[in-house]
mmJSON file of the N, C-alpha and C atoms, coordinates in Angstrom:
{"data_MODEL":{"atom_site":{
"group_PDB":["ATOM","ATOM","ATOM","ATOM","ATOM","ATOM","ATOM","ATOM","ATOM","ATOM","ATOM","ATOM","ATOM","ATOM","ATOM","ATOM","ATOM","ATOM","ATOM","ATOM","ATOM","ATOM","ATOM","ATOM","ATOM","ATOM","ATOM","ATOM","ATOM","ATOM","ATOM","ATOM","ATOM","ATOM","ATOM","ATOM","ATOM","ATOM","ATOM","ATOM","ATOM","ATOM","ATOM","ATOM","ATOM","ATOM","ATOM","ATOM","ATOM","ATOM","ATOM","ATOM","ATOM","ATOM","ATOM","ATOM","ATOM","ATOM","ATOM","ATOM","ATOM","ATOM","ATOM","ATOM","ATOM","ATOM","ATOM","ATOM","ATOM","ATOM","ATOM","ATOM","ATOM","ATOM","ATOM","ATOM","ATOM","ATOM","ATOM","ATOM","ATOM","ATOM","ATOM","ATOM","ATOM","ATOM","ATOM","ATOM","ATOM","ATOM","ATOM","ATOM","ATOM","ATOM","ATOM","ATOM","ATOM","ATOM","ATOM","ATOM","ATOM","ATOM","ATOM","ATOM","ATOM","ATOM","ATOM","ATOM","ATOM","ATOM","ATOM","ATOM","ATOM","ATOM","ATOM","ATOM","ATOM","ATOM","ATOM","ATOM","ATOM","ATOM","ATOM","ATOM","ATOM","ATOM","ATOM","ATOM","ATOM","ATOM","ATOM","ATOM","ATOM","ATOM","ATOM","ATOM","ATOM","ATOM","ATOM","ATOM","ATOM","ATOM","ATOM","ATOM","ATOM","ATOM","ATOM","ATOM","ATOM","ATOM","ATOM","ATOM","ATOM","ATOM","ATOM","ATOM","ATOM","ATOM","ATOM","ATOM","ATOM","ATOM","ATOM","ATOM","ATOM","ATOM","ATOM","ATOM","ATOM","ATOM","ATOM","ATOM","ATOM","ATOM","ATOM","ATOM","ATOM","ATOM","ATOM","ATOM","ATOM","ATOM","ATOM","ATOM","ATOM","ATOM","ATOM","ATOM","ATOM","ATOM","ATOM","ATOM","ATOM","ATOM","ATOM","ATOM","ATOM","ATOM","ATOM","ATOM","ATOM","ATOM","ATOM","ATOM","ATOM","ATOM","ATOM"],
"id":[1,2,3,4,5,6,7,8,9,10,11,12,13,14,15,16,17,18,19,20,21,22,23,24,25,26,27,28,29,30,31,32,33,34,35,36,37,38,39,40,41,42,43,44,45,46,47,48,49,50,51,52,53,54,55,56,57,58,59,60,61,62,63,64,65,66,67,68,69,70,71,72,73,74,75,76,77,78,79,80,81,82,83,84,85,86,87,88,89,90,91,92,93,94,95,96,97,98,99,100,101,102,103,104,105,106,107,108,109,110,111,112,113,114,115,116,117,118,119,120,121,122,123,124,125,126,127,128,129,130,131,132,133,134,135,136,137,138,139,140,141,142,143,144,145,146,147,148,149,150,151,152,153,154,155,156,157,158,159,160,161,162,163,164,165,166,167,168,169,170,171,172,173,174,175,176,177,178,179,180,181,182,183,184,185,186,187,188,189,190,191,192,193,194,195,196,197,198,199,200,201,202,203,204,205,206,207],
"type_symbol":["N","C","C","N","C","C","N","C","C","N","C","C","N","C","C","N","C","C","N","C","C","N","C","C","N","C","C","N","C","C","N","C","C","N","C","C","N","C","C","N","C","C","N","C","C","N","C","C","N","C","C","N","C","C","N","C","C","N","C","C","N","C","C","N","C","C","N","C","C","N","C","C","N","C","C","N","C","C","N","C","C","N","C","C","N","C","C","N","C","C","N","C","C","N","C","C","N","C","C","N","C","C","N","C","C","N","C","C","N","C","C","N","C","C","N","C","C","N","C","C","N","C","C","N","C","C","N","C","C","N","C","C","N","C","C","N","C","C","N","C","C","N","C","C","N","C","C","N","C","C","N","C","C","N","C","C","N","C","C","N","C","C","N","C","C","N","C","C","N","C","C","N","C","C","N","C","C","N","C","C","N","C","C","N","C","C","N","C","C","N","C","C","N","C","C","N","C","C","N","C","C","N","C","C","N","C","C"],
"label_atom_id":["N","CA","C","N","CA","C","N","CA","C","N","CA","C","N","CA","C","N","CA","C","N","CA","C","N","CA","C","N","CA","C","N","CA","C","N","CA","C","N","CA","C","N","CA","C","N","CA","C","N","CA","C","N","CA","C","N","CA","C","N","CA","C","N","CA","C","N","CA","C","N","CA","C","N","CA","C","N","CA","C","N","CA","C","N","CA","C","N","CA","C","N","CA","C","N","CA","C","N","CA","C","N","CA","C","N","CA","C","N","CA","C","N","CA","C","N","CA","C","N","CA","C","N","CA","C","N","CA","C","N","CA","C","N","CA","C","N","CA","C","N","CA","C","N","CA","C","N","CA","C","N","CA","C","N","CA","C","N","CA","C","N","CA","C","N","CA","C","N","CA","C","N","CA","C","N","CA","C","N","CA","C","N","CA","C","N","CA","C","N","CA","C","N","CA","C","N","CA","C","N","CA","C","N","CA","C","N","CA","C","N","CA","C","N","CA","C","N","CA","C","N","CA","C","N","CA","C","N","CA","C","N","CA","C","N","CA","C","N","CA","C"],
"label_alt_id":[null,null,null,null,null,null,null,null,null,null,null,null,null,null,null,null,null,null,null,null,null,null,null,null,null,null,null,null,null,null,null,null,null,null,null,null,null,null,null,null,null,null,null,null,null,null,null,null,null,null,null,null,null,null,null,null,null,null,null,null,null,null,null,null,null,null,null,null,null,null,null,null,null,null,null,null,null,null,null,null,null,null,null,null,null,null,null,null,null,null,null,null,null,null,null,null,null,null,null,null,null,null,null,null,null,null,null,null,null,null,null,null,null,null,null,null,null,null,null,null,null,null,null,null,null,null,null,null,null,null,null,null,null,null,null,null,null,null,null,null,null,null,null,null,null,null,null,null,null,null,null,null,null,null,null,null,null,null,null,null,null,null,null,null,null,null,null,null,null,null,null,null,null,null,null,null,null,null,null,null,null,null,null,null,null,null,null,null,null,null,null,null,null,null,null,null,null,null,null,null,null,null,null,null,null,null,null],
"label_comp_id":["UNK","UNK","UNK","UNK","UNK","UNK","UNK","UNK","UNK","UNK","UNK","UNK","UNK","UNK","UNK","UNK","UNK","UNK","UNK","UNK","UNK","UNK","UNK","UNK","UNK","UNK","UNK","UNK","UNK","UNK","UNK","UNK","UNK","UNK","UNK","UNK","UNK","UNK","UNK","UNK","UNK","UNK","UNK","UNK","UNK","UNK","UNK","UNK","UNK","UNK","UNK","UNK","UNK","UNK","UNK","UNK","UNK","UNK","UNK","UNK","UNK","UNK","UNK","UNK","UNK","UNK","UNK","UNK","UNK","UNK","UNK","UNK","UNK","UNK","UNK","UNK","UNK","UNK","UNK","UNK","UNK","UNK","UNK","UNK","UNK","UNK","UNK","UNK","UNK","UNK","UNK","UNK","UNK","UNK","UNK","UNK","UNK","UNK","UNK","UNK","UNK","UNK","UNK","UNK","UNK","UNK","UNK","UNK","UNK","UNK","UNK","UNK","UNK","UNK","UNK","UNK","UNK","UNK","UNK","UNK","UNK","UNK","UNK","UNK","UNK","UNK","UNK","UNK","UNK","UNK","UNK","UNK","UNK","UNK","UNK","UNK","UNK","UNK","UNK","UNK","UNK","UNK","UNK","UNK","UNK","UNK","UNK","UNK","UNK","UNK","UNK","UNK","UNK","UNK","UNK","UNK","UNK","UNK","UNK","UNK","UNK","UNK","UNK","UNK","UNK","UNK","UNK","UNK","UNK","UNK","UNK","UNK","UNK","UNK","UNK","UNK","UNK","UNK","UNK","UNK","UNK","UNK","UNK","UNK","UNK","UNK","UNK","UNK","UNK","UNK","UNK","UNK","UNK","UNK","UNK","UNK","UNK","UNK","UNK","UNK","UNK","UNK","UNK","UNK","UNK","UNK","UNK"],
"label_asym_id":["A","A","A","A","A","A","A","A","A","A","A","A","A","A","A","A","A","A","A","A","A","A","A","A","A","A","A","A","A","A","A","A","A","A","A","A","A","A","A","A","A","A","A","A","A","A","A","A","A","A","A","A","A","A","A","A","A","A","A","A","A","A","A","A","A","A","A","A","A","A","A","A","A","A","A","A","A","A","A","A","A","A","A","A","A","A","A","A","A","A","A","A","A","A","A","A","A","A","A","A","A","A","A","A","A","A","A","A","A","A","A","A","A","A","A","A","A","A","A","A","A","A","A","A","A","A","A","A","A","A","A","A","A","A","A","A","A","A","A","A","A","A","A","A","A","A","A","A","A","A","A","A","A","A","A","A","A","A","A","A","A","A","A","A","A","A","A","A","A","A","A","A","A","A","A","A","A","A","A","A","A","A","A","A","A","A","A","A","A","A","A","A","A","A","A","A","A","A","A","A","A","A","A","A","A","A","A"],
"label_entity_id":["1","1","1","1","1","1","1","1","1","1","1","1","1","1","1","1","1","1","1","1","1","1","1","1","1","1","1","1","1","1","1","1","1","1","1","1","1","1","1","1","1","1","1","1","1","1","1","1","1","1","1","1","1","1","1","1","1","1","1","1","1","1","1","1","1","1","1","1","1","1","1","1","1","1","1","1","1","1","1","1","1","1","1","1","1","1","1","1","1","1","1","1","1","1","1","1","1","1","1","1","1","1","1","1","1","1","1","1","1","1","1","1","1","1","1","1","1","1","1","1","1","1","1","1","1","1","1","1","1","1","1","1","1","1","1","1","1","1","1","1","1","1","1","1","1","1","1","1","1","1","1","1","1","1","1","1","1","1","1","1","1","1","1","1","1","1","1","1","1","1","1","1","1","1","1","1","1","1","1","1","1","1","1","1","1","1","1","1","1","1","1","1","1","1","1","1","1","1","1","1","1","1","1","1","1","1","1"],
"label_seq_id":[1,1,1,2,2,2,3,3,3,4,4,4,5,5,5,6,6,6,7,7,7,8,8,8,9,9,9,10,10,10,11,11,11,12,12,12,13,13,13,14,14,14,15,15,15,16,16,16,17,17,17,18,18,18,19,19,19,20,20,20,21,21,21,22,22,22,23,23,23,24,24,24,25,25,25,26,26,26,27,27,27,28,28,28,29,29,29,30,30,30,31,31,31,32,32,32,33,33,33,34,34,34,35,35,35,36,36,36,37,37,37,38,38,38,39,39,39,40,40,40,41,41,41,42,42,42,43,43,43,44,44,44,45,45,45,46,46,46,47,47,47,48,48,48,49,49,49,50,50,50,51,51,51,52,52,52,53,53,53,54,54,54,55,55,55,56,56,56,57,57,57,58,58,58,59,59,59,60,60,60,61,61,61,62,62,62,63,63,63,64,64,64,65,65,65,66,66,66,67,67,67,68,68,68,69,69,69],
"pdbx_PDB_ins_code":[null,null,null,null,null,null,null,null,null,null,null,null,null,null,null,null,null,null,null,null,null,null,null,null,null,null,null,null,null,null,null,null,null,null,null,null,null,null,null,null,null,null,null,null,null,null,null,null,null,null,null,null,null,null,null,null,null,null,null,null,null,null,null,null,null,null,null,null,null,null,null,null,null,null,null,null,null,null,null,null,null,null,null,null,null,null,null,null,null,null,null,null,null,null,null,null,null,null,null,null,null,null,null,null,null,null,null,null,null,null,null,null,null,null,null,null,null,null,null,null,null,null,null,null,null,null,null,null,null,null,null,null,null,null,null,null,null,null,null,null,null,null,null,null,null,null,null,null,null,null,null,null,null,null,null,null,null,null,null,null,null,null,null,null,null,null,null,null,null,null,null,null,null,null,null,null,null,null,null,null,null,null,null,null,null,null,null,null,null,null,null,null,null,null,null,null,null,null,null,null,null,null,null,null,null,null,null],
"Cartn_x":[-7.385,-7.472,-7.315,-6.633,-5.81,-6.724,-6.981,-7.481,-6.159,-5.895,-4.779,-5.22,-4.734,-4.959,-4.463,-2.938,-2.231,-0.44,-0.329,1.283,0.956,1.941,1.759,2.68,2.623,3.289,4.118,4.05,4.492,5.575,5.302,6.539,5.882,6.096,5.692,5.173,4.801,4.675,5.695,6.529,6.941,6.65,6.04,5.551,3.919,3.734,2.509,1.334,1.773,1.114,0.937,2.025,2.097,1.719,1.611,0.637,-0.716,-1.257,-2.421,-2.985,-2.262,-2.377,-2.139,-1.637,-1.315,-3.033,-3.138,-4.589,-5.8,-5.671,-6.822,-7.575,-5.846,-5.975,-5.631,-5.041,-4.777,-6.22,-6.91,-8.227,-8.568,-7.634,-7.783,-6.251,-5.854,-4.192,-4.652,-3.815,-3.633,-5.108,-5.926,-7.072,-7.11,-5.716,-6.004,-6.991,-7.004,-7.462,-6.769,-7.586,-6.234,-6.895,-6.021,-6.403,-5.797,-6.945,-7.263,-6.834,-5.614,-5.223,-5.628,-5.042,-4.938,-3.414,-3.318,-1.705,-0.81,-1.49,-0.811,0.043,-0.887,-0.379,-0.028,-0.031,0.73,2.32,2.726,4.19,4.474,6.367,6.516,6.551,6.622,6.488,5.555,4.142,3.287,2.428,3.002,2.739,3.59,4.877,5.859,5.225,4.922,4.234,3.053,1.932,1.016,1.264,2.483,2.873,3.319,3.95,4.157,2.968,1.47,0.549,-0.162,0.14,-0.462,-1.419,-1.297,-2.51,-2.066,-2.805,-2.232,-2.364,-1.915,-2.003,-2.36,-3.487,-3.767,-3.609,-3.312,-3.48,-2.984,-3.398,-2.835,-1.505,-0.556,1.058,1.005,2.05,1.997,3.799,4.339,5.34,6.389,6.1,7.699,7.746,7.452,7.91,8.908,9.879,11.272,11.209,10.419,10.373,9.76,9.576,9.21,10.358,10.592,11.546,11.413],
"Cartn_y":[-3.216,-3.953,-5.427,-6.2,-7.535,-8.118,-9.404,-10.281,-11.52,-11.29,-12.012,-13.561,-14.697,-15.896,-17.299,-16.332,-17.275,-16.725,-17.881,-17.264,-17.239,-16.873,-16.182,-17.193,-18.39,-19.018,-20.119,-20.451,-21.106,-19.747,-18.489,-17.828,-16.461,-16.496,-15.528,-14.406,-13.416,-11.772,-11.069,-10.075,-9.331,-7.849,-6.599,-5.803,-5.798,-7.108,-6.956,-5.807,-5.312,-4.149,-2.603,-2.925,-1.366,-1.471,-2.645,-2.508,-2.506,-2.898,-3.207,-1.616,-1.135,0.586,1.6,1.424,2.302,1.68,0.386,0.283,0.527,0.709,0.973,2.638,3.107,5.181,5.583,5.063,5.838,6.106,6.101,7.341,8.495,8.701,10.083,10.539,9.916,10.572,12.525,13.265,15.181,15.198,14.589,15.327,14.997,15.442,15.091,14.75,13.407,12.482,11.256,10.519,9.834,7.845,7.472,6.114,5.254,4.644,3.727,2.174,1.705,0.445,-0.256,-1.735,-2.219,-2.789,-3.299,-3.708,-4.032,-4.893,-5.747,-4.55,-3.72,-2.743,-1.434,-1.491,-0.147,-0.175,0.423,0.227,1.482,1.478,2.792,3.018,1.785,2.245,2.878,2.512,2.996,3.724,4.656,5.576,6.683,6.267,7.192,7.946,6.546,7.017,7.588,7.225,8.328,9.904,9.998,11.146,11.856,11.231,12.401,12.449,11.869,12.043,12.786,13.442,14.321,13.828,12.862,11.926,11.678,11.341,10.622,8.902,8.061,6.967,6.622,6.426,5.952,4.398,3.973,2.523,2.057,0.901,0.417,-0.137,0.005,-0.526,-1.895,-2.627,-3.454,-3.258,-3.427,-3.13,-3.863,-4.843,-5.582,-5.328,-4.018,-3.655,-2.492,-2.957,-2.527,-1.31,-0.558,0.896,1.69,1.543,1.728,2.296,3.547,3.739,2.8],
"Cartn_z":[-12.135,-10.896,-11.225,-10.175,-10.537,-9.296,-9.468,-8.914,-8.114,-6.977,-6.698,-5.941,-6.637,-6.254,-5.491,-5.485,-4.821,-5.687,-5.178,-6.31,-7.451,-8.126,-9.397,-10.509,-11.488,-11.996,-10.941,-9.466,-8.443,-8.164,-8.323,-7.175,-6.593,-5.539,-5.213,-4.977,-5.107,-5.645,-4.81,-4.873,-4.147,-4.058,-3.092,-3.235,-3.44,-2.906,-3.167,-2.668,-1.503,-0.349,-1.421,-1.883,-2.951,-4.198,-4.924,-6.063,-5.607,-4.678,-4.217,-3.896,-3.068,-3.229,-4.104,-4.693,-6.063,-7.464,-6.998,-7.906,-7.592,-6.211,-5.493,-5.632,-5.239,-5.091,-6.51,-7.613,-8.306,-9.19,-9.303,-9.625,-8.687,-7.449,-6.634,-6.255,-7.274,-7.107,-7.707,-6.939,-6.345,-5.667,-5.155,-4.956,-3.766,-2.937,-1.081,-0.498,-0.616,-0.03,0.921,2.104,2.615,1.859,2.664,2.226,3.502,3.803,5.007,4.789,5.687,5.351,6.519,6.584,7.405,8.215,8.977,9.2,8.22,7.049,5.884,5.246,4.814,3.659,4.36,5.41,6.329,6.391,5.216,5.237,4.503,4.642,4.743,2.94,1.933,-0.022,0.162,0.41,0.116,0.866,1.353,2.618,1.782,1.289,0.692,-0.945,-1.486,-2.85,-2.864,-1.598,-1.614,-1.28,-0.947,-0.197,-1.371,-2.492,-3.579,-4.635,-4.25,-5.08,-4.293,-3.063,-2.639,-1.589,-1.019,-0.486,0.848,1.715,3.112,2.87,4.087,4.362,6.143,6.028,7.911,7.545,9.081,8.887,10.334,10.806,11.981,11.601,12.5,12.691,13.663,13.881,14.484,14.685,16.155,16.496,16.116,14.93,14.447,13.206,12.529,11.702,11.675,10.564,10.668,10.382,9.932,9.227,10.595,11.499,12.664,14.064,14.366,15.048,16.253],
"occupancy":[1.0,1.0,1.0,1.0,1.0,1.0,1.0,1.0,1.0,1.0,1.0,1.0,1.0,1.0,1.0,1.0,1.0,1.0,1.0,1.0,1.0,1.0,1.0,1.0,1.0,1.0,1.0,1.0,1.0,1.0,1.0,1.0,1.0,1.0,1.0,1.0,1.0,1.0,1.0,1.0,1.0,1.0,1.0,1.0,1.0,1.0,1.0,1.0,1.0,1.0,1.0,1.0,1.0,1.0,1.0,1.0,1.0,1.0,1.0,1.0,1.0,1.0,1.0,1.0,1.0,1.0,1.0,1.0,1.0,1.0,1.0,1.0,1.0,1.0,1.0,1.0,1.0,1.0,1.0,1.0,1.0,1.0,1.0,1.0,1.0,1.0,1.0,1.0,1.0,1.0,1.0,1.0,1.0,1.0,1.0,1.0,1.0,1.0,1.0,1.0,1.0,1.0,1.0,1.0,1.0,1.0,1.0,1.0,1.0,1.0,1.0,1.0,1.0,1.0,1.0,1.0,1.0,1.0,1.0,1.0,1.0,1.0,1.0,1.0,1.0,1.0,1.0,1.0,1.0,1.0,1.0,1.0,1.0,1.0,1.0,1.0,1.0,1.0,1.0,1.0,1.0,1.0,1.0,1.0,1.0,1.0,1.0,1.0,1.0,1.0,1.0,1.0,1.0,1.0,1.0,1.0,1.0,1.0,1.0,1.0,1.0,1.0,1.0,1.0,1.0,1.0,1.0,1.0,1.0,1.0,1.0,1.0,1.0,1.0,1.0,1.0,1.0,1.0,1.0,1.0,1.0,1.0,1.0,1.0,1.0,1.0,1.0,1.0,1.0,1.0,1.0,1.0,1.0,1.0,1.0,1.0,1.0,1.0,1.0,1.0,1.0,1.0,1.0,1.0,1.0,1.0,1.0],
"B_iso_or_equiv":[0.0,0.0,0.0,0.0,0.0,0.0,0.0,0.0,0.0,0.0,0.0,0.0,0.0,0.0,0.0,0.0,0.0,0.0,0.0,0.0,0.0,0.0,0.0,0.0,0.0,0.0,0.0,0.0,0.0,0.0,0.0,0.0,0.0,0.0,0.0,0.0,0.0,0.0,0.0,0.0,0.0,0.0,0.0,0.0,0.0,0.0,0.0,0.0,0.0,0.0,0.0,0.0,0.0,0.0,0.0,0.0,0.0,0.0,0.0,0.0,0.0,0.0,0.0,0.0,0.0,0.0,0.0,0.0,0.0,0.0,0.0,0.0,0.0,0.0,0.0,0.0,0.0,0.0,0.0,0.0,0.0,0.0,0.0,0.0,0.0,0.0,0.0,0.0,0.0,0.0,0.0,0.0,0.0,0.0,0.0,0.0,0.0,0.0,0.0,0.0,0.0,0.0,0.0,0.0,0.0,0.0,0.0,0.0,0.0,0.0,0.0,0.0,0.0,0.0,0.0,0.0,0.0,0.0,0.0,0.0,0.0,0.0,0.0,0.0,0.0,0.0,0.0,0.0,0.0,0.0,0.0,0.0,0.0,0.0,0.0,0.0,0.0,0.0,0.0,0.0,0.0,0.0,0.0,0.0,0.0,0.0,0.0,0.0,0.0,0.0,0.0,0.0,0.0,0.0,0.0,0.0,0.0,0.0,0.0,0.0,0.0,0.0,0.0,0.0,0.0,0.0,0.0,0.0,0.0,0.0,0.0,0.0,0.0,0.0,0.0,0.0,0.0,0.0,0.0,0.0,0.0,0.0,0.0,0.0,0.0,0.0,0.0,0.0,0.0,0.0,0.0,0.0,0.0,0.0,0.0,0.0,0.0,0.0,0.0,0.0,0.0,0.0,0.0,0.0,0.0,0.0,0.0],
"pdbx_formal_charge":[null,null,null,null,null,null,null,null,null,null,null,null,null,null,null,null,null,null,null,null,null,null,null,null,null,null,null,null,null,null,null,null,null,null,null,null,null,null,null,null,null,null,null,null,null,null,null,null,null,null,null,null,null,null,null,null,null,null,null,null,null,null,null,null,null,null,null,null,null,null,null,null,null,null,null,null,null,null,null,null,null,null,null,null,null,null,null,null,null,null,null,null,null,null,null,null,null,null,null,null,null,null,null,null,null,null,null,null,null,null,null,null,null,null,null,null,null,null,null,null,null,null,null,null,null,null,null,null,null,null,null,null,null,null,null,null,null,null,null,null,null,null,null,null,null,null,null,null,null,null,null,null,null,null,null,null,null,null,null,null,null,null,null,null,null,null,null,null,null,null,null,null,null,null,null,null,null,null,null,null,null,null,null,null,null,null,null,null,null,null,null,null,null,null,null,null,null,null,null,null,null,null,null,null,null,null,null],
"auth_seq_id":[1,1,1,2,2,2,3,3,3,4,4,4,5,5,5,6,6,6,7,7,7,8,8,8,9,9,9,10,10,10,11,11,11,12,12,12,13,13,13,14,14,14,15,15,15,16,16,16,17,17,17,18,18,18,19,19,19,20,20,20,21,21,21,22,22,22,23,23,23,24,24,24,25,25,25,26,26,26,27,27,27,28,28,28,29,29,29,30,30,30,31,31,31,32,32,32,33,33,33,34,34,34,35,35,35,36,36,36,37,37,37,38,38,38,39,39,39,40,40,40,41,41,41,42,42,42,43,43,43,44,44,44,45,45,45,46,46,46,47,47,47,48,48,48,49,49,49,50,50,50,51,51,51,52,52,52,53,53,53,54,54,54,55,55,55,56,56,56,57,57,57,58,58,58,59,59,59,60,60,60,61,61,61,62,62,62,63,63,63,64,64,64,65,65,65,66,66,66,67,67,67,68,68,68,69,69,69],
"auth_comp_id":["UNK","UNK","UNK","UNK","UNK","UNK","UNK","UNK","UNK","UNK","UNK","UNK","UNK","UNK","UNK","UNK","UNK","UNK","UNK","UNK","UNK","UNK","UNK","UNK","UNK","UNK","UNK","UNK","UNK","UNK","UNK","UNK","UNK","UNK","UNK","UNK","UNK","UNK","UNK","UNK","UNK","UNK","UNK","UNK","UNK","UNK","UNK","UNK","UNK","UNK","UNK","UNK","UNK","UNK","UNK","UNK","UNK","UNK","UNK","UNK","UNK","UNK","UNK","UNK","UNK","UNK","UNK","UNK","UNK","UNK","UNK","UNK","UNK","UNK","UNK","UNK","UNK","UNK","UNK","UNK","UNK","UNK","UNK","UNK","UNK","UNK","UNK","UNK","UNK","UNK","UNK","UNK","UNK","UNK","UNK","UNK","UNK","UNK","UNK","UNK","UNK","UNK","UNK","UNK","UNK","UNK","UNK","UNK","UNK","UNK","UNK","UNK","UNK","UNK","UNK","UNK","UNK","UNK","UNK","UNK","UNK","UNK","UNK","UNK","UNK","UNK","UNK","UNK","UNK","UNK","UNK","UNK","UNK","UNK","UNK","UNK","UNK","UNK","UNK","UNK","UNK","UNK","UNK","UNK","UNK","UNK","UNK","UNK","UNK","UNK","UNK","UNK","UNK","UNK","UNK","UNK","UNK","UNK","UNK","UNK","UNK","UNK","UNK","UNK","UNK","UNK","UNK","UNK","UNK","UNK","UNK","UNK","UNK","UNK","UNK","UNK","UNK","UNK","UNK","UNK","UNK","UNK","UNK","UNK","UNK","UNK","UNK","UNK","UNK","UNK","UNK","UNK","UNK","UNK","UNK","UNK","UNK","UNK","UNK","UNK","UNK","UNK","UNK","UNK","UNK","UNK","UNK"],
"auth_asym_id":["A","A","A","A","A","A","A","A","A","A","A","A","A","A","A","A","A","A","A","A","A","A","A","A","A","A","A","A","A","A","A","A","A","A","A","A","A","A","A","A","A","A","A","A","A","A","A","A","A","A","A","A","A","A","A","A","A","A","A","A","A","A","A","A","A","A","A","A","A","A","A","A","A","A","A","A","A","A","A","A","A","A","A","A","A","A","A","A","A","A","A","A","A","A","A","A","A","A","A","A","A","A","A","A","A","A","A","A","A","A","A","A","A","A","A","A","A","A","A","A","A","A","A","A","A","A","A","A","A","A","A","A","A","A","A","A","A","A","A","A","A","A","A","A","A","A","A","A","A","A","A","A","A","A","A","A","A","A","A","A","A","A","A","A","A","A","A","A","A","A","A","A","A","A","A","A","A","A","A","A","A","A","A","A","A","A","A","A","A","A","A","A","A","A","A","A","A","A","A","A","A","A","A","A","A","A","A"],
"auth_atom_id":["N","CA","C","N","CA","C","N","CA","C","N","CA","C","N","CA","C","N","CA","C","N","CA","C","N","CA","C","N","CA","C","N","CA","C","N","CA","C","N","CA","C","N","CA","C","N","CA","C","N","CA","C","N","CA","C","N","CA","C","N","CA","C","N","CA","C","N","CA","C","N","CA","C","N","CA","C","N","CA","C","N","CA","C","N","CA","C","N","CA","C","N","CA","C","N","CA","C","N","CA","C","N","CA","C","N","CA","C","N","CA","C","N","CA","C","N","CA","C","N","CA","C","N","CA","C","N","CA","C","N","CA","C","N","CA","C","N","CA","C","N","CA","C","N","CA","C","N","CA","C","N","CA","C","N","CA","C","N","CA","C","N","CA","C","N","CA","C","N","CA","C","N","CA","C","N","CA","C","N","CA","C","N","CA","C","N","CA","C","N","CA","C","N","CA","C","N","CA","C","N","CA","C","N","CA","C","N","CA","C","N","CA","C","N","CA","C","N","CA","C","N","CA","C","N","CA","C","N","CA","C","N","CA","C","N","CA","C","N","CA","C"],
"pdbx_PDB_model_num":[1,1,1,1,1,1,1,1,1,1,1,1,1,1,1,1,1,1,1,1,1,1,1,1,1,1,1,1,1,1,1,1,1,1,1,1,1,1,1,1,1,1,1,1,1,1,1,1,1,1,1,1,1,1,1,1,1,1,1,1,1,1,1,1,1,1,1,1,1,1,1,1,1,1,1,1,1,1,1,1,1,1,1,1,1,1,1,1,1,1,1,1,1,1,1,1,1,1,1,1,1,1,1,1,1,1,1,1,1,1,1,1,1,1,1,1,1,1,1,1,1,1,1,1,1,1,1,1,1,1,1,1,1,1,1,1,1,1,1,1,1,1,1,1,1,1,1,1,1,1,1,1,1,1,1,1,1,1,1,1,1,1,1,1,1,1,1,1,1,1,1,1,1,1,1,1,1,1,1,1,1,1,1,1,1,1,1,1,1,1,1,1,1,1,1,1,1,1,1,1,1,1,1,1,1,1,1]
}}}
């Protein structure tokens, strides 16, 4: 688990939503379980990668996201 502080060397992070989930769940990765986000990290990487560890993803959406029919 990473402690995030701001940018990283002055640039950015990118993906930050899905490392943040993948460090959080991976000690209950196959043991169907879901994992509760919030708007930030409700996206469709890491909704996808919990899905092949066997896991769900709830989370609130917010309607201007592009992964969103």
């Amino acid at each position: 688990m990473q402690v995030y502080t701001g940018k990283n060397d002055g640039v950015r992070e990118k993906e930050q939503g899905l490392q943040v989930v993948k460090d959080m769940a991976c000690h209950q990765y196959g043991c169907r379980r879901g994992v509760i986000t919030d708007n930030f990290f409700t996206i469709y990487e890491p909704a996808n990668f919990l899905l092949t560890k066997n896991m769900t993803l709830i989370g609130k959406l917010r309607k201007n996201k592009h992964e969103i029919p």
